[in-house]
TINU-817066 format. One record per residue: z, y, x of N, C-alpha, C, O in turn. Coordinates in steps of 0.05 Angstrom, whole numbers, plus 5000, padded with zeros to 4 digits. Example, Ala and Ser with C-alpha at 12.3 -4.5 7.8 and 13.67 -1.06 7.14 Angstrom:
TINU-817066
515648865264515649105246515649345264516949345285 514249555257514349795273515750015258516150235268 
***
This chain:
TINU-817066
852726597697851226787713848426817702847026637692 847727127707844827077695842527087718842127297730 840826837723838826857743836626917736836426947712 834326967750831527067758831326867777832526857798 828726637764827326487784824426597788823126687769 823526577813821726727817819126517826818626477850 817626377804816926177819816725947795818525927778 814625787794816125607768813925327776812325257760 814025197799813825017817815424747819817324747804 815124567832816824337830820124497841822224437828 820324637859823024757859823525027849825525127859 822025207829822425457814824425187791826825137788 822525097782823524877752825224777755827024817737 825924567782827924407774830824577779833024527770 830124787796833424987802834225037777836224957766 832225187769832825397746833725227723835925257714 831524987710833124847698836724647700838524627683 836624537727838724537732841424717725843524647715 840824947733842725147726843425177705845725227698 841525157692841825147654843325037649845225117635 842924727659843824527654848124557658850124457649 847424777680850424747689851925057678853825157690 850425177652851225407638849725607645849725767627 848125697669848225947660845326017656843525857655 845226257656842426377636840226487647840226697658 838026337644835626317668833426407662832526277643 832126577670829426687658827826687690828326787712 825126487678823826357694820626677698819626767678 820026767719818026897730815826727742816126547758 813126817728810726697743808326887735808827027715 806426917744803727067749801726897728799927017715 801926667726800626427710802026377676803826247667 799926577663801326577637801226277624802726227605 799926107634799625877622802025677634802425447626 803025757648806325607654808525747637810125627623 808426007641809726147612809926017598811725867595 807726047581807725817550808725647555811125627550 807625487565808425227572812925257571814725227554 812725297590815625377588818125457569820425377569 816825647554817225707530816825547507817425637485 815725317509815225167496816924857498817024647485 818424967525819624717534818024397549819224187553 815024457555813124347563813624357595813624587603 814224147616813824237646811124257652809424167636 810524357670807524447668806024187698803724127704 808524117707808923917725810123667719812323697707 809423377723810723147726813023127748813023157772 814723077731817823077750819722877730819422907706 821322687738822822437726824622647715825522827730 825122627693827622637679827322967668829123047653 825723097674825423457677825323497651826923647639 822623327633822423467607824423377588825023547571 825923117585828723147569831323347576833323377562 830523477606833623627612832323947603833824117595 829423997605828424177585829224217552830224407541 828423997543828523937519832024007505832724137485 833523877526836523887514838124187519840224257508 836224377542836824607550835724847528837025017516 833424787527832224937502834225117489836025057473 833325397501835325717487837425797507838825987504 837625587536838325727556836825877570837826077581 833525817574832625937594830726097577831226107553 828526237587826026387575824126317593824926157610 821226417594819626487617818526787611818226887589 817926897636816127167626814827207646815327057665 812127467652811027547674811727757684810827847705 813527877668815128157666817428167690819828137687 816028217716818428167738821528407726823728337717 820428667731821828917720824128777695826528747700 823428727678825228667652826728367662828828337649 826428227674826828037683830028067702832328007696 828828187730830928227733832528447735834428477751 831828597719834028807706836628687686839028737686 834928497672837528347653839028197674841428197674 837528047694839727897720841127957738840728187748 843027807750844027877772844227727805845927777822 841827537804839927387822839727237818840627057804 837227317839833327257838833127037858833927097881 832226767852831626607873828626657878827226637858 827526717900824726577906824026297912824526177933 823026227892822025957903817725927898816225767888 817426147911814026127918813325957933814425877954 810325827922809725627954809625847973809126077967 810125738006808525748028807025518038808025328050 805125538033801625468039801725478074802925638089 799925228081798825258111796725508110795725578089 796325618130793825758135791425548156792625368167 789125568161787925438170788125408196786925218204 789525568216791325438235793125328235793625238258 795425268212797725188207799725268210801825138210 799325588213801125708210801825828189800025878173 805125938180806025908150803426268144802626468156 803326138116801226268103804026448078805126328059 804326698084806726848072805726998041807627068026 803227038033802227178019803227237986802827437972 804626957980805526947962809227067957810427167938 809726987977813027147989812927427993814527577984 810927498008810827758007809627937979809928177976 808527787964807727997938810128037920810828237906 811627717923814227707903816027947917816628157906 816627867942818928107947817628437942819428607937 815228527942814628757935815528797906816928997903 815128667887815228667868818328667869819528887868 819628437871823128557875823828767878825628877866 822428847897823129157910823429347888825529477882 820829367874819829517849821829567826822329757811 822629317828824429197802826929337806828029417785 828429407831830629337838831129727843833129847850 828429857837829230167857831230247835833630277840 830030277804832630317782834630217780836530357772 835129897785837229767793839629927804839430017827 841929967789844230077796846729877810848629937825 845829627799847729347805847229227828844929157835 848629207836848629027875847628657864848928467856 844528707869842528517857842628227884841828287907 843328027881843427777900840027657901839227517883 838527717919836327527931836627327942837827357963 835927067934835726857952833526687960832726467951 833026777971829626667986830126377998831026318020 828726107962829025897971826625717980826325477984 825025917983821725757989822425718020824025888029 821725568034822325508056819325618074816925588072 821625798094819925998107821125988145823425988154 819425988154819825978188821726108194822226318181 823826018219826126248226825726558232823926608249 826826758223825727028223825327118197826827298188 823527028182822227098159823627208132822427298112 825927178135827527368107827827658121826827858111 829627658153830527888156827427998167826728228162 826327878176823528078191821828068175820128218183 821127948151818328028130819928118107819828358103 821227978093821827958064823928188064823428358047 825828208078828228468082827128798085828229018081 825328758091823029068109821429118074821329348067 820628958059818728938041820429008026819329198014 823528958013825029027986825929258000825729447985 827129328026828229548021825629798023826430028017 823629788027820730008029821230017996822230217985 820329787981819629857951821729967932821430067910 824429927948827129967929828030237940829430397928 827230247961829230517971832230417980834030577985 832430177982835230047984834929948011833029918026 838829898014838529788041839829538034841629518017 838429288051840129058047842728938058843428948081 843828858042847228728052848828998041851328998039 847529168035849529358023848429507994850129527977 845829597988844629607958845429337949847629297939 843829167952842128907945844228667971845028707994 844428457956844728147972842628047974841328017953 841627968001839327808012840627518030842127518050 839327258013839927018024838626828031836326788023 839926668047837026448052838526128046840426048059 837526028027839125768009836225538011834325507996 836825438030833925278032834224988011836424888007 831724867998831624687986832524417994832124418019 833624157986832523987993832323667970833623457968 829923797958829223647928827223457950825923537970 827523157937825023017945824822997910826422977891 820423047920819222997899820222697874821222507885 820022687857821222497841822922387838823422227820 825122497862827922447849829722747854831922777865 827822957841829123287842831123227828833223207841 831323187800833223247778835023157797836823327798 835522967812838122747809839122867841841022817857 837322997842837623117881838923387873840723467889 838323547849838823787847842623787840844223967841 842923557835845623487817847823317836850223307835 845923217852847423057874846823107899846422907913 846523387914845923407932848223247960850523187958 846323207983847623068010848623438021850023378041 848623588020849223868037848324098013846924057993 849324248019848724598005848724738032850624718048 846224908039846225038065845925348053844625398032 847225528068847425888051847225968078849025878093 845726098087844626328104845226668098843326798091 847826798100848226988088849727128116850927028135 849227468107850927618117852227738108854327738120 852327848090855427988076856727868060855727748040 859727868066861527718042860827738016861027518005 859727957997859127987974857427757962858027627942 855027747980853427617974854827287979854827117960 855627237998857727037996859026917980858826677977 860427057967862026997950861326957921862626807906 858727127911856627057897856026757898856726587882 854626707922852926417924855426227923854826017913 858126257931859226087940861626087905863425927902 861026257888861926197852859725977848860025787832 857526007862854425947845855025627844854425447827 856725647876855725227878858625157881859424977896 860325297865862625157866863024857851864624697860 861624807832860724517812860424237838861724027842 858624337849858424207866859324047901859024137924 860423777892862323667913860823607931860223367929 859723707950858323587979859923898004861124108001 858823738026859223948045858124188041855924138029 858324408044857324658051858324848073860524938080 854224848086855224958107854025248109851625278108 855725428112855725698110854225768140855525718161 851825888142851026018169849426268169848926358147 848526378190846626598191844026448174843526218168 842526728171840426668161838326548170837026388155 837526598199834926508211836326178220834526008224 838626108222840125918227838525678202836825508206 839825778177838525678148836125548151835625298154 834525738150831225798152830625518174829125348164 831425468197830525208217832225048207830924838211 834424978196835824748190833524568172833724318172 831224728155830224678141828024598149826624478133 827424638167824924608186825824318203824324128202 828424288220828324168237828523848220827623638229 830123878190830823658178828523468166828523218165 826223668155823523598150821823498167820223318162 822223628194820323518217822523248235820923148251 823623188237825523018237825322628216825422388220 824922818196824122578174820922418172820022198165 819822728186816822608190817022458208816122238202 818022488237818022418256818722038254817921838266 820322078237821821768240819221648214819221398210 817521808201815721568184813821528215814221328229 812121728221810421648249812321438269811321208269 814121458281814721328301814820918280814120708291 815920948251815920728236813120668246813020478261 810820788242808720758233806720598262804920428263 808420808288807020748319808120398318806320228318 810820318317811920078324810319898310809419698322 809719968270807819738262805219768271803519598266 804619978284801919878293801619618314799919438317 804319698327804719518352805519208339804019018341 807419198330807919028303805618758294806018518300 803718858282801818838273799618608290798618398282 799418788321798418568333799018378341797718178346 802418458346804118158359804817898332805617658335 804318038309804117838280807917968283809417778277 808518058286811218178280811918228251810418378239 814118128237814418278209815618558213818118558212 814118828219816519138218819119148212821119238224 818519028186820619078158822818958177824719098183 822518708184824318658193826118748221828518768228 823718788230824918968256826619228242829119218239 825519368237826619698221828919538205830819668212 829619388193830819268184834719238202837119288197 833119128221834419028248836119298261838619318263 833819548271833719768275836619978255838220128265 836419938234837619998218840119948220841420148215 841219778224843919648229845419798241847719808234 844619938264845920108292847320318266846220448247 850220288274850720558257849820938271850321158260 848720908291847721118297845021178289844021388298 843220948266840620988261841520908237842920708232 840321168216839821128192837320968182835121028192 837520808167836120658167832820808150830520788158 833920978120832221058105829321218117829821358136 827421218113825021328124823321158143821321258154 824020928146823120708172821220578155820520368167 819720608128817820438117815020558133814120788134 814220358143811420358167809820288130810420148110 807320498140805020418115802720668130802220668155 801820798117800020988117800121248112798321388102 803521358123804121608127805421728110806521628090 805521988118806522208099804522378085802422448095 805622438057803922708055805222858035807622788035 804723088012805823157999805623448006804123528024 807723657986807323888003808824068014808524318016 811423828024813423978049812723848075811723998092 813023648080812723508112810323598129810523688152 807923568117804823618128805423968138805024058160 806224078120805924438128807624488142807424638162 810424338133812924458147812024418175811924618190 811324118186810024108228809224218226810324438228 806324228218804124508227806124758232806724828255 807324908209807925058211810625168243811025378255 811724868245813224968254812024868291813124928312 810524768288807924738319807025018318807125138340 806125128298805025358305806925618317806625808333 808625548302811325798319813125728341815125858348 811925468353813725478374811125548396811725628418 808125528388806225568408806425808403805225888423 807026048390807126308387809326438413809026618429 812226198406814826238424813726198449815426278464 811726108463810925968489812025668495812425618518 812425478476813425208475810925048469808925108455 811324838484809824578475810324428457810624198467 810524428433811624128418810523888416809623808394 810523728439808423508443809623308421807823208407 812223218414813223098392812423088376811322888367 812623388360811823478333808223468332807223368312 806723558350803723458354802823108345801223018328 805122968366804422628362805322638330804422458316 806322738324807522668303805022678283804022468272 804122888279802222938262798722688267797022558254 799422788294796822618298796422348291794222248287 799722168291799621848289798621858260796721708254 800122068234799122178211796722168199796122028180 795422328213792722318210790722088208789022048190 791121978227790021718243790321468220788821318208 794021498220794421248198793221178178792520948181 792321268155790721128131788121088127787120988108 786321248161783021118160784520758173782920588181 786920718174786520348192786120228167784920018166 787020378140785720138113783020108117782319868116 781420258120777720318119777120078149775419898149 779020158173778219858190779219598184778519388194 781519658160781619258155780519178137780018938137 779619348112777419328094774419248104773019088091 773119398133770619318145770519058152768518908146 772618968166773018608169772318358154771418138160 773218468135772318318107769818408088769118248071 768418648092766418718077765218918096764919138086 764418898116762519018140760919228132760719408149 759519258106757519458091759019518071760119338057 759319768067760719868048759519998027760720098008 756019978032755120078016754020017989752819807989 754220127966754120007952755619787933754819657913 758919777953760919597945762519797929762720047932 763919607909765819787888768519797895769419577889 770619937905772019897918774620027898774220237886 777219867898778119987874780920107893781819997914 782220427877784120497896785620627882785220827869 788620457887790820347868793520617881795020597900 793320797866795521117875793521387889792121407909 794021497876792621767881794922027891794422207907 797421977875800222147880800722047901800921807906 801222307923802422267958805022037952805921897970 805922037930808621857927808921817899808121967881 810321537896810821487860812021687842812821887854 812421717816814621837811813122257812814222477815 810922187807810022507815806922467810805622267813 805922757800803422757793802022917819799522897821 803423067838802723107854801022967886801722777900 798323187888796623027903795723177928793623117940 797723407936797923517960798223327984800023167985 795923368005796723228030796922888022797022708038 796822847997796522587984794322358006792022418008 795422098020792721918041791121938020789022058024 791621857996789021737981785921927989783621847992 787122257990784122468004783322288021782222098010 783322278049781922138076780821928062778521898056 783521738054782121518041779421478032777721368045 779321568008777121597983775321837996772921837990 776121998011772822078038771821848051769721718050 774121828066772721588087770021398076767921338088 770921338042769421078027767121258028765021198039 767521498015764721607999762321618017759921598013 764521678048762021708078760521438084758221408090 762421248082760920968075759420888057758520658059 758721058033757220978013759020717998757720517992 761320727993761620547976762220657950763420867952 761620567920762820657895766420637897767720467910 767420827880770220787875771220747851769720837833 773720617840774320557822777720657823779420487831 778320857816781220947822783420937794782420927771 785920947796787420947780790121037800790820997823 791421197774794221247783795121397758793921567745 798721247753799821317715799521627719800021757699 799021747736800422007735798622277739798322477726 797422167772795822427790792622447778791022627785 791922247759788722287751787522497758786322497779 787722777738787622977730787223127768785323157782 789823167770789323367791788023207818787623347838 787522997819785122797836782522777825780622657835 782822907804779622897794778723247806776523287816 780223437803779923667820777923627845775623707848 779623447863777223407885775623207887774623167909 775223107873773322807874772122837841773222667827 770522967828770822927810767822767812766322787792 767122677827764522367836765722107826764421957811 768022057834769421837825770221787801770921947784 770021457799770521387770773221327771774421217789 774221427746777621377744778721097715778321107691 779520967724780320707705782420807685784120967692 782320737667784620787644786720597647788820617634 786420367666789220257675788620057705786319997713 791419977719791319907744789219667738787319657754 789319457713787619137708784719247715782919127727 784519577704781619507702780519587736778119607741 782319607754781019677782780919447780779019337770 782819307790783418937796781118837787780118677803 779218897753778018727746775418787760774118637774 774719027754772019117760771019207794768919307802 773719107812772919137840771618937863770718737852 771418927883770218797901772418747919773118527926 773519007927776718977933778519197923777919367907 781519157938784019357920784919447947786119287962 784419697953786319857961789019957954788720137937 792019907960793319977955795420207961797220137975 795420447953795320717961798020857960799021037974 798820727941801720927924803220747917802120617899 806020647924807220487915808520497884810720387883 808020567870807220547838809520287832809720147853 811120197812813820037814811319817785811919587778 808919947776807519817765805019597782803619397775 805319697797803319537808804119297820802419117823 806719267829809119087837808018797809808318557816 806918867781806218677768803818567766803818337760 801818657770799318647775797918387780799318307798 796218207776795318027782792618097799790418197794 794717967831792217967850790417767860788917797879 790817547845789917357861786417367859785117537847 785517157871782117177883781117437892778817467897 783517707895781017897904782318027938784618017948 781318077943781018217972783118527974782318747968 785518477984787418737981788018738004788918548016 787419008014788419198034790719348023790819448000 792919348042796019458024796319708045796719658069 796119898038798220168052801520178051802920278068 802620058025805020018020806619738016808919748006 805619538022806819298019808419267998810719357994 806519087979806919127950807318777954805518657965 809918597943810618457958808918197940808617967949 807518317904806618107897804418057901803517837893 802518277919799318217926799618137955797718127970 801818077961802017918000802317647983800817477993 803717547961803817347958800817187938800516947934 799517347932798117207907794417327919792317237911 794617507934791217657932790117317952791417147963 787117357949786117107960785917107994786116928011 785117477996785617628024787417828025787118038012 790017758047791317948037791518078067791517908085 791618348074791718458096793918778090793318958074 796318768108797218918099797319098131797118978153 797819418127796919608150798519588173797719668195 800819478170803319458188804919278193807119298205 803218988180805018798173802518618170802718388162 
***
């Protein structure tokens, strides 16, 4: 099959490459000529495990271009995978979905071939048939479900382990109305052995919403118990541990530390708080949820004051900058609050992480960044531990003063002060 990805993001890349991977012929769309190249070059323009050897071995399946029109004229569907962005109330911010589908539209009015859309950026219930559906058929002159196939195929890549998520999915969810289009998506993922569940579109669209806000929910509620935890000298781990056992409680997501962040969970609540206060609903859940969030990673800055009361002028070293290992990404990433919190204290910083430097130097570019984890360790006063990093697990902590967000199990055994957020 020949696709049009529309999008060339942690999920524009890993689909499109995937697909490659599984034969067919992918020409990648973006506005950012410098991911082009890149692309064309076989370069990810993003850190992702395993991406640039499945690039590398794909090389002459896919292309990139900025040329929507030529693009998908040679295809016969277009995934969107555009971010949606919070807006500063937290509600979904569409700006980028809506320029792509105009542009579809554009593409698609000469279009003689019954063209398949599948809108995989994850967008609030409504939002294909009431924004994105109104926008291709104005620019195309087309009507959808009968010109053109319009679908809603929601993602579900976790950051740093996409490749192996894109290949081994737990579900395939398709949001469709006409058989055509159906039967399209349903050649597309025949490779693949998991459930698939076939539903309406706006159906799609919240499965994706409720599964994300769901996942958050169980890190906060991890996160409320180790607080509680914490004072009774409780080990979590072990509780959640305990917790886990019930075969009606999955165990995965129960690690109590210093939250979530990244850039599905944080937008997807907001976003989806904001449309149920639009519906006339309260989501007092999805609110606590966010708020325990928030809250969680200034308690490193109060178990850090315990031990060093003035912060000013102390060198303070802080060990993960990436919201999660395995990723250069620093969206919604604790380490922000974090490394505010210090600067409002006047303390110096000393940061490191293998991966997120670069795009953490974007917003902090005050801070000094270490060329490896020894030299925070060496040159600090104390170690914040931020990102559970599978390197830092080696680290020599002993004589210095570590505050853990992630319970890193060889600085509980070896730092001289060891204080961990939940445990």
């Amino acid at each position: 099959m020949k696709i049009a990805i529309l999008g060339s993001g942690y999920v524009g890349i890993v689909t499109g490459i995937g697909f490659a991977e599984l034969g067919h012929e992918i020409v990648f769309i973006d506005v950012d000529e410098r991911k082009v190249e890149m692309l064309n070059s076989s370069k990810p323009p993003i850190y992702e495990r395993g991406l640039e050897e499945l690039m590398k071995k794909n090389r002459g399946k896919y292309r990139a271009t900025t040329d929507y029109r030529e693009a998908l004229e040679s295809s016969e569907l277009t995934f969107i995978c555009v971010g949606t962005p919070s807006k500063g109330d937290g509600s979904i911010d569409l700006k980028y979905a809506e320029s792509a589908s105009k542009e579809i539209g554009k593409a698609l009015k000469n279009n003689d071939n019954f063209h398949v859309v599948v809108v995989k950026s994850t967008v609030v219930p409504g939002t294909t048939e009431d924004k994105i559906k109104p926008i291709i058929e104005k620019e195309s002159g087309k009507k959808a479900f009968e010109d053109f196939g319009l679908a809603m195929n929601p993602e579900f890549l976790r950051e740093g382990n996409a490749v192996y998520d894109f290949f081994n999915p737990d579900r395939i969810v398709i949001g469709v109305k006409d058989e055509r289009t159906k039967s399209v998506l349903e050649e597309l993922y025949k490779p693949f052995d998991c459930p698939k569940l076939i539903t309406e579109i706006k159906t799609a669209e919240m499965i994706k919403y409720a599964s994300n806000a769901f996942l958050a929910t169980k890190i906060s509620f991890a996160n409320e118990i180790g607080n509680i935890c914490k004072k009774l000298r409780i080990d979590v781990y072990k509780v959640f541990e305990g917790v886990g056992l019930d075969h009606r409680i999955n165990p995965s997501f129960f690690r109590a530390g210093i939250g979530f962040g990244g850039s599905c969970f944080p937008k997807d609540v907001r976003a989806l708080i904001r449309k149920s206060e639009e519906l006339g609903e309260n989501p007092k859940i999805l609110k606590a949820v966010m708020e325990v969030n928030e809250r969680q990673p200034l308690k490193m800055i109060e178990l850090l004051k315990k031990h060093i009361p003035n912060l000013r002028g102390k060198k303070i070293g802080v060990l993960g900058l990436a919201f999660k290992p395995d990723t250069d990404d620093v969206r919604e990433s604790r380490a922000i609050p974090i490394v505010k919190a210090l600067l409002e204290e006047g303390a110096e910083i000393i940061a490191y992480d293998p991966k997120a430097i670069e795009n953490f130097r974007k917003f902090f570019p005050q801070v000094e960044y270490a060329n490896s984890a020894e030299d925070v360790i060496t040159k600090s006063d104390a170690v914040l531990i931020v990102t559970e990093w599978k390197e830092f697990e080696e680290l020599d902590y002993s004589g210095k003063i570590v505050i853990d967000g992630r319970r890193v199990e060889k600085a509980m055994k070896e730092a001289k002060i060891y204080k961990g957020v939940c445990w």
